[in-house]
C-alpha positions in Angstrom: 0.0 0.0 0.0 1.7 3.4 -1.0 1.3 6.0 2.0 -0.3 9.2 0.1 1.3 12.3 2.2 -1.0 14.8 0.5 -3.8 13.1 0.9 -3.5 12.7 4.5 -2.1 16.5 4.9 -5.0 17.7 2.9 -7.6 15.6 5.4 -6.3 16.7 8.8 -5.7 20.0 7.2 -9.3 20.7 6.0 -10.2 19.3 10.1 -7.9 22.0 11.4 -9.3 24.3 9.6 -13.2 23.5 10.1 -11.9 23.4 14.3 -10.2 26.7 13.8 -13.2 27.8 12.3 -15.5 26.3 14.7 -14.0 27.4 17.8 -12.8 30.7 16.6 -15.4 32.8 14.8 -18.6 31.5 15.2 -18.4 31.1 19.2 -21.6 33.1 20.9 -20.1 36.1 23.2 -17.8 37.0 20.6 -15.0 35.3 22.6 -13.4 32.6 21.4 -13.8 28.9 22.7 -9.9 27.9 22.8 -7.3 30.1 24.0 -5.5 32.3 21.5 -2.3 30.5 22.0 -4.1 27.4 21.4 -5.6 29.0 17.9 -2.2 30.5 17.0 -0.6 26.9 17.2 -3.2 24.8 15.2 -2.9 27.5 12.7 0.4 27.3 12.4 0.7 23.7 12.2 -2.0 23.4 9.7 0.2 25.7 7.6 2.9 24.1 8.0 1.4 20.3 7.1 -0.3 21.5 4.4 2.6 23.3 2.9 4.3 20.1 3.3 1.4 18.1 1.5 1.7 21.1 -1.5 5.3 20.6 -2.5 5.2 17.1 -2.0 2.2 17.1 -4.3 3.8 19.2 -6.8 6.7 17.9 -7.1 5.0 14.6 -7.9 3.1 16.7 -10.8 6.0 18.5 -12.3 7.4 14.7 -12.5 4.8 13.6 -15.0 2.0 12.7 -12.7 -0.2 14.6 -13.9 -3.6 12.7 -12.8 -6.2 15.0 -11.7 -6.7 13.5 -8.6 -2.8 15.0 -8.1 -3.6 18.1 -9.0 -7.0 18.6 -6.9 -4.4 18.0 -4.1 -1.8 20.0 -5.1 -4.5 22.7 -5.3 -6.5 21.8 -1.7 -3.3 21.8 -0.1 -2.1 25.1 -1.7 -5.3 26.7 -1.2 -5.6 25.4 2.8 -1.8 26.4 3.4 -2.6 30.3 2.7 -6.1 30.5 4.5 -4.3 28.8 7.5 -1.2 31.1 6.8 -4.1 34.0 6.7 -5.9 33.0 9.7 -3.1 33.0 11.5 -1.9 36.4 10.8 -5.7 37.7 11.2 -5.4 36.2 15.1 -2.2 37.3 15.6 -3.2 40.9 14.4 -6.3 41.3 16.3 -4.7 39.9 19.6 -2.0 43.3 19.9 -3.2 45.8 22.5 -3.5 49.5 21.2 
């Protein structure tokens, strides 16, 4: 059995992201569930595994596998590595004290 890396990095990123999500903007007294250190790390790790999952998917397109199922996870990784990389920056900016 081949071990698909993107695959998996695209799965548990896309949970990350709906528990980011979950716990960080749609939470009831406009507070969020987790702590912000807490948000800050998933975020960042998420980034991190689906930037992984992107080049590794990449490269295997640029290398002639060029099967679409490749290249919808080239993209999902791509596409979760910059919201997680945005959602990040967005906590990190609203969490400074003026």
């Amino acid at each position: 059995m081949k071990f698909n890396i993107p695959g998996v990095a695209a799965a548990i990123g896309l949970l990350l992201f709906l528990l980011l999500a979950r716990t960080s903007l749609f939470s009831n007294g406009g507070e969020p569930t987790l702590p912000l250190l807490t948000l800050l790390f998933i975020s960042e790790f998420g980034f991190l595994l689906t930037g992984i999952g992107g080049f590794i998917s990449a490269k295997r397109v640029i290398g002639g596998d060029r099967k679409p199922a490749a290249l919808l996870l080239t993209l999902a990784c791509g596409v979760l590595s910059v919201a997680f990389l945005a959602f990040g920056l967005t906590l990190w900016q609203s969490s400074k004290i003026s």
